[in-house]
Every structure is written in structure tokens, then in C-alpha cells.
N, C-alpha and C positions, 0 to 999 in steps of 0.2 A: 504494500500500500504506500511507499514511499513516491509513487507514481504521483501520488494525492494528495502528496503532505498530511498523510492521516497520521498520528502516530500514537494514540488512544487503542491500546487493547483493548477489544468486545469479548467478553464473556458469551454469548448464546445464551447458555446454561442458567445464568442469573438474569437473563431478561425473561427469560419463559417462565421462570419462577413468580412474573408478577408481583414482587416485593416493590411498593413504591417508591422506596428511597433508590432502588437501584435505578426504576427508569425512568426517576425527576433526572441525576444525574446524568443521565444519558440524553436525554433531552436537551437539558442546559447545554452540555457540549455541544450536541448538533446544532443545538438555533445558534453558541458562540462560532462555532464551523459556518457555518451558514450565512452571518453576517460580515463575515470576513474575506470569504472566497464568492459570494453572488455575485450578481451582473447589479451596478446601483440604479440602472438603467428603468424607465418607469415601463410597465407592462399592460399594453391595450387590452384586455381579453375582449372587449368587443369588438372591435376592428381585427383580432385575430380571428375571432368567428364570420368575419364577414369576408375575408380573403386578402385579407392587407399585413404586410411582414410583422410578428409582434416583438418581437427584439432582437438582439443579436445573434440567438443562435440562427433564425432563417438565416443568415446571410449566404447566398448561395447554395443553397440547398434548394432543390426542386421541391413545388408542391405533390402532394400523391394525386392520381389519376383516379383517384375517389374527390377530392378536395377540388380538383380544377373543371370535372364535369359538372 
């Protein structure tokens, strides 16, 4: 995972256990992961719904041949 700069060992085992303090902790990481590594870019979801780029990831990337008929 160093691909990802992830460097937070996940247990499995203690998040299927359902013990809350494990997956508050886990959470909090991911939303601080998450605030750090997103796009700060603002996000159309309605003008994605309607066929117009919604942020950087279209950037060149074709629409699917469901999407464009």
C-alpha cells in the first residue's frame, strides 16, 4: 500500500467485531485520509447527471455507450 501513502494497518478481524471504538477510529482516519488526499475541487452531481464533465477524474476518459445514447 505504499503505492497510496497508506501506512495504517487494518485489522479485518476487529472491524467485523463491530466494537465501536474500533470503527470510530477507523473512520476518523479515513475522513483525516480523505481530507488530505481529495480532489478540493467542487463536485456538480447535477450537471454530472445530465452529461457535462463532473470533475477531474473525467478528464479524458470517454463517456460509456450507455451514458452517451
Amino acid at each position: 500500500m505504499a503505492k497510496h501513502q497508506v501506512d495504517k494497518p487494518i485489522d479485518p478481524t476487529r472491524m467485523v467485531k463491530c466494537r465501536f471504538q474500533d470503527n470510530f477510529e477507523f473512520l476518523q482516519w479515513l475522513r483525516r485520509y480523505w481530507e488530505a488526499y481529495s480532489p478540493k475541487t467542487h463536485y456538480d452531481a447535477a450537471g454530472r447527471r445530465n452529461g457535462k464533465p463532473g470533475g477531474p477524474t473525467d478528464a479524458g476518459r470517454p463517456m460509456s455507450s450507455a451514458s452517451s445514447s
